[in-house]
N, C-alpha and C positions, 0 to 999 in steps of 0.2 A: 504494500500500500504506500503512496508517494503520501510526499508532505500533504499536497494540496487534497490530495481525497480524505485525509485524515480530517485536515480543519472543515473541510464538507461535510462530514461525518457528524463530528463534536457539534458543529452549528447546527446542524438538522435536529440533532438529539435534545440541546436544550433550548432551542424553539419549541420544540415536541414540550417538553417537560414544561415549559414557563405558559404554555398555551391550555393546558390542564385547570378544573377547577380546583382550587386551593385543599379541597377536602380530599380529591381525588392525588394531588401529588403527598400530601402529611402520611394517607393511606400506602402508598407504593414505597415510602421513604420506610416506615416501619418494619413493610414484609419483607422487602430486602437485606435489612440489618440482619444479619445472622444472632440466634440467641446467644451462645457464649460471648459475642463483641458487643452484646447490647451491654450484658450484665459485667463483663469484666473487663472489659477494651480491650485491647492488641495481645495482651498477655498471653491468653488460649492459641492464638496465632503464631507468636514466636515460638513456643514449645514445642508444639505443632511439626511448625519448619526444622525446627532444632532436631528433633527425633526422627523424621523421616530424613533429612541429610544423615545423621549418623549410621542411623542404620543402613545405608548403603555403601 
C-alpha cells in the first residue's frame, strides 16, 4: 500500500467514524476495547507479547 492510499484510507475511515451519530460511535468505541485493556490497560498486553516471544 503507497503512502497516498494509506492517507485515503485513514481519511475515508474517520469521515466514516465522525459522520456517525454520537450514541452510535460511544457504542463501537466500547465493543472494540478488549476486556483485559479496558480493566487493566496495556499491562495484559505486554505479558502477552513477552510470553509468546519467549516461548519461541
Amino acid at each position: 500500500m503507497s503512502g497516498n492510499d494509506y492517507v485515503k484510507f485513514i481519511t475515508e475511515e474517520f469521515v466514516s467514524y465522525f459522520n456517525k451519530p454520537r450514541e452510535k460511535r460511544k457504542k463501537v468505541k466500547s465493543v472494540s476495547m478488549a476486556y483485559t485493556n479496558r480493566w487493566f490497560g496495556v499491562l495484559p498486553l505486554a505479558i502477552k507479547t513477552y510470553v509468546k516471544k519467549t516461548n519461541n
